[in-house]
Each structure stands twice: as structure tokens, then as C-alpha cells.
C-alpha positions in Angstrom: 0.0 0.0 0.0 2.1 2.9 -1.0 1.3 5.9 0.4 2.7 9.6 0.2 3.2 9.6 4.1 4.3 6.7 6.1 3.4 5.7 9.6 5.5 7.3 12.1 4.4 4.7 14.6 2.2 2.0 16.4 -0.2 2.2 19.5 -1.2 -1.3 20.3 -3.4 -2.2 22.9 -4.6 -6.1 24.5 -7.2 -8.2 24.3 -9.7 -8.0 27.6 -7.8 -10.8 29.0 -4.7 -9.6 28.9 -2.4 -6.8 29.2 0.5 -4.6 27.6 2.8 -7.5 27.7 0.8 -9.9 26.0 3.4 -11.7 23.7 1.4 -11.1 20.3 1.8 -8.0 20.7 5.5 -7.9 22.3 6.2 -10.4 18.8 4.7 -7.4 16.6 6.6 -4.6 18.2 10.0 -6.4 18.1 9.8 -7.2 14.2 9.0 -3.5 13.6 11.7 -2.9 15.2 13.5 -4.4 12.6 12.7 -2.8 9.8 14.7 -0.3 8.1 13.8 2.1 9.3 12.3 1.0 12.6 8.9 1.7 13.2 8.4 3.0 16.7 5.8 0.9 19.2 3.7 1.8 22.3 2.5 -1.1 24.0 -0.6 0.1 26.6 -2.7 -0.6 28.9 -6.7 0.2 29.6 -7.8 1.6 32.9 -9.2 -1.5 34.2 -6.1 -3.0 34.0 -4.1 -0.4 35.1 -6.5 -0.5 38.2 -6.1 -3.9 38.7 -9.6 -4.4 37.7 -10.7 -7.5 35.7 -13.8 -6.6 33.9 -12.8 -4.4 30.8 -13.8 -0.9 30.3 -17.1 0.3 28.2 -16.3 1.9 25.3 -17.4 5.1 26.8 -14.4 5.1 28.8 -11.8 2.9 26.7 -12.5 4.8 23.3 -11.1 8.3 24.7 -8.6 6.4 26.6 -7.0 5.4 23.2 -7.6 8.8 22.0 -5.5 10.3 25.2 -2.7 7.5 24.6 -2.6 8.3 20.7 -2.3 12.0 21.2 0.4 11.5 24.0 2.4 8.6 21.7 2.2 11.3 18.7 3.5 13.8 20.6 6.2 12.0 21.7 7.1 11.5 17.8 6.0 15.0 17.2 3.7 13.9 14.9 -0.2 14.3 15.0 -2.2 11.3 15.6 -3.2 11.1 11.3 0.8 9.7 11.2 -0.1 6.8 13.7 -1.2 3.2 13.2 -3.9 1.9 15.7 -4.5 -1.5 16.6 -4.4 -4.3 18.9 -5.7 -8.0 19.8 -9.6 -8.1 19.8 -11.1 -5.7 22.4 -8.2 -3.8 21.9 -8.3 -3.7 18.1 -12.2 -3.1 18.6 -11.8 -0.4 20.8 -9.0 1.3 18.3 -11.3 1.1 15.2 -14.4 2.6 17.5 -12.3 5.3 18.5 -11.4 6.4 14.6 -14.9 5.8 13.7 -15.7 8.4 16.1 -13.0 11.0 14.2 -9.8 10.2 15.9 -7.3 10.6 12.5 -5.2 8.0 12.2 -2.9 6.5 9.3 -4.4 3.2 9.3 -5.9 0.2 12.2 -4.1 -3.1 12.5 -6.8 -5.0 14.5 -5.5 -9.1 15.7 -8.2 -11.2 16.1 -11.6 -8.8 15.6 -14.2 -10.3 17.5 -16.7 -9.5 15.2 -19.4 -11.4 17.4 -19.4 -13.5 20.7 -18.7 -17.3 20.1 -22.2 -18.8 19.5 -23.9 -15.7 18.9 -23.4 -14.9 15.1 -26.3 -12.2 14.5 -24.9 -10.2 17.9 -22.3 -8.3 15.4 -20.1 -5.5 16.4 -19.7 -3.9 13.0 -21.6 -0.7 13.3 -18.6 1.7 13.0 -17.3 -0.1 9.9 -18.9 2.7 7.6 -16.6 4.8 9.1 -13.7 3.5 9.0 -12.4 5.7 5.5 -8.3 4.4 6.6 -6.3 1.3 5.2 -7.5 -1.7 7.7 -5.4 -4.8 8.0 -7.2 -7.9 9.9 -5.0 -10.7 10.7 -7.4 -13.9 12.3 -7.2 -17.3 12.9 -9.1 -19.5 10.6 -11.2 -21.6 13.4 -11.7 -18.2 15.2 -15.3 -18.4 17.0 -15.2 -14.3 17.6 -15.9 -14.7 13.5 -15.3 -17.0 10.4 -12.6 -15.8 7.8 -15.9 -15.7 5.4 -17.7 -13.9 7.9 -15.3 -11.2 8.4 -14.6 -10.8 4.9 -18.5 -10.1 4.4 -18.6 -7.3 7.1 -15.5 -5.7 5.9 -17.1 -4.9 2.8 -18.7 -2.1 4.5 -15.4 -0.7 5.5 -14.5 2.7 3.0 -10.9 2.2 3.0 -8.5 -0.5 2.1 -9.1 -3.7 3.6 -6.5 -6.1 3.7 -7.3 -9.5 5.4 -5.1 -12.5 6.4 -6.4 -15.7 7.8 -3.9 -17.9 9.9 -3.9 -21.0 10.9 -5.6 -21.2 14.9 -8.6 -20.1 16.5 -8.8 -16.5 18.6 -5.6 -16.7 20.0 -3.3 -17.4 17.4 -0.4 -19.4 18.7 1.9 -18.7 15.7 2.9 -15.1 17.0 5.7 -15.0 14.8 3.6 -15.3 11.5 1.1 -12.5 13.1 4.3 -10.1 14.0 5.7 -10.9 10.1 2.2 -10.2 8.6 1.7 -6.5 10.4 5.4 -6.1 9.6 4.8 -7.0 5.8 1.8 -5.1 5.5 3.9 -1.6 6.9 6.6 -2.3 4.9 4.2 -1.4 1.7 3.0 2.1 2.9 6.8 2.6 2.0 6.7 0.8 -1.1 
């Protein structure tokens, strides 16, 4: 995906059972880190977590919560947030696409894992923000994932404006391969250079 401005870096966040250091997302940040030229990485956290908390935030309080992270990341980089790539395992990832949805600029979402429904409970969809998603979108998912079908995703991701690129690997919703998840989000940056 060659673009006229590349990412100046990537705010990750976990899925709700996890945290910063979750290694899918420790795997992704050290292969951007070997690109030429690196691609910086924040790893963070959601209040819940930070407050030791085990039931994950609403989106009424996680979606500004990326929005506070990605203005502090970009401003670190001295960059404004339209540089930054926003992303993360499921909830994480969901929470990142609902927050540019809702007008946060970004360059583009890398979303691991989109739980695109509850296991068992197809027709409860979380897809309502796709229409406005108008930035490049990279899905990476495991091809027995019960969150949603590679078919299934591939349907509602129709609806998204911008580029869609989808991957399907081999596992279910927590792909153990987290090399072959780190290479894909690394590939996939390495175009917006291209």
C-alpha cells in the first residue's frame, strides 16, 4: 500500500484478557523494530487493568482512553495522531477502530483477532462503526476463530471505505503462531513505504 506519508508509529493495545505485555503484541513490536527504518511501538494498557480491575472498560471510557494515549504517543514522535497506526488483539483492536470511527485521525488500524461477534452468537455483530472507518485496515485472524469466520469477516469488511486487507492464519482466537502475526503486520507496513 504505497502511500505519500508513512506511519511514524504504532499504538497497540490487549485483548480483555490480557495486558500490555501480552506476547502477540510484544512479537509485533519487536519485528517493527526491525525494519529499516524501525517503526516506533507503544504497548498500553486500559484503565481496568491499570487498576487492577478485571472486567474491561465500556467503550465510553476505553475509546477516549486510546484517544489520550494516541495524542500522547504522537507527541512524543512530534507527529499528530493522522501519522499513527492503531490497533491491537480483539477488544483492543475493537476499541482502536471505534475510536477512529468516532473522528480520531489515524494513518491506518491493524486489528489481531476482531471479535466480530461473541462465540455462538453470530447475529450479535459489532460492526456498526465499519462505515466509518475511510483508513487502510489490516485484519489478521485465525481460521477456526469463533469471535468470526474468515468468510464472515470478509463479508462485514465490505462495508469498510478504505482499504481492507485480510489475512487468515492458521488457529482459533488466540493465534499461537505469533511470529507469523508479528511478520504479517510487519509486511503489510513495509508497503506504505513501497
Amino acid at each position: 500500500m504505497s502511500s505519500t506519508t508513512t506511519p511514524a508509529g504504532l499504538l497497540l493495545t490487549p485483548g480483555a484478557g490480557a495486558d500490555r505485555e501480552h506476547q502477540t503484541l510484544r512479537a509485533v513490536e519487536d519485528h517493527l523494530a526491525a525494519l529499516d527504518p524501525p517503526l516506533p511501538v507503544t504497548r498500553v494498557d486500559f484503565p481496568y487493568r491499570i487498576a487492577g480491575r478485571r472486567a474491561p472498560d465500556r467503550p465510553s471510557v476505553a475509546v477516549p482512553h486510546v484517544r489520550t494515549e494516541a495524542e500522547a504517543f504522537a507527541d512524543r514522535l512530534g507527529v499528530t495522531t493522522d501519522r499513527l497506526l492503531l490497533g491491537g488483539r480483539s477488544y483492543g483492536g475493537r476499541m482502536c477502530s471505534m475510536a477512529v470511527a468516532e473522528g480520531l485521525p489515524a494513518a491506518g488500524l491493524v486489528l489481531l483477532s476482531y471479535p466480530l461477534h461473541p462465540p455462538g452468537k453470530p447475529s450479535t455483530l459489532r460492526v456498526d462503526h465499519f462505515g466509518h472507518l475511510d483508513v487502510p485496515v489490516l485484519f489478521v485472524s485465525g481460521d477456526k476463530d469463533p469471535f468470526g469466520r474468515p468468510e464472515e469477516l470478509a463479508e462485514h469488511a465490505a462495508a469498510i471505505p478504505g482499504p481492507v486487507t485480510q489475512v487468515t492464519l492458521a488457529g482459533a482466537h488466540d493465534v499461537k503462531a505469533v511470529d507469523d502475526v508479528a511478520r504479517t503486520v510487519a509486511d503489510w507496513v513495509a508497503t506504505w513505504a513501497g
